[in-house]
Phi, psi and omega in degrees: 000119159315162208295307205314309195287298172342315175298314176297340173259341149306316187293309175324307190290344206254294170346305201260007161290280192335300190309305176318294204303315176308327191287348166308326181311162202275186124285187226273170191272307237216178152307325198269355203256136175283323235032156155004302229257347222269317201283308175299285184322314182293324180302310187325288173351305203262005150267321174334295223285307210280333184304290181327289169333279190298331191298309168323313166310297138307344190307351200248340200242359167330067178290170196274107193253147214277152183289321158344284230264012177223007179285323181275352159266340157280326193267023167265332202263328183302316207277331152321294184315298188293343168297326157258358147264020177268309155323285185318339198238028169193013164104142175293308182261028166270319191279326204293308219275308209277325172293323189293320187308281188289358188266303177270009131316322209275346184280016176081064148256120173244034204245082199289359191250340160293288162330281171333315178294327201258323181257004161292297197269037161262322159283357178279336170249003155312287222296298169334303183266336172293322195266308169240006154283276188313322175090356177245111184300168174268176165274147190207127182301000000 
């Protein structure tokens, strides 16, 4: 099966979570009133629909993209994920130089003394104008 019908059917069960999940929302206060729940259930809905459409549509011109070629954009979204929950247990800016690091290693920046520069003073200068320009701390441990 090609990557592409996968992607689609995922994103559809993903759809019909979301729909499943909206429908937890109260109802509506008045009569006159949509509730919560109308506005998620239309998006889900309106991906159900447009998600079917392409798959259908494509079902026949689907080309085949190599696993190669999505590997690297899953493991950017891995490094992500764990950076950021790595943030939470040890501070935004403990994580930032090191997330930054290994996120353009891994996108082929191989220029080790930019690449170093670039993930030392971006959080040094995050921190400078949010903490002391601005006056709003990040959360930190």
């Amino acid at each position: 099966m090609p990557l592409l019908r996968l992607i689609y059917i995922g994103i559809l069960f993903l759809a019909v979570i979301f729909f499943v999940q909206a429908q937890q929302f109260r109802g509506a206060i008045s009569p006159r009133d949509i509730g919560p729940a109308a506005f998620p259930q239309g998006i889900a809905g309106l991906i159900v629909v447009l998600g079917t459409i392409g798959l259908i549509a494509g079902w026949r011109t689907t080309p085949k993209v190599p696993w190669s070629d999505v590997a690297l954009p899953l493991a950017v979204g891995a490094v992500a994920s764990v950076a950021m929950w790595l943030a939470t247990l040890f501070g935004f800016f403990t994580v930032l130089p090191f997330a930054l690091f290994v996120g353009l290693w891994a996108s082929g920046s191989r220029q080790w003394v930019a690449v170093t520069a670039f993930s030392l003073l971006v959080p040094l200068f995050a921190w400078l104008i949010f903490v002391r320009l601005l006056g709003l701390p990040l959360m930190t441990i």
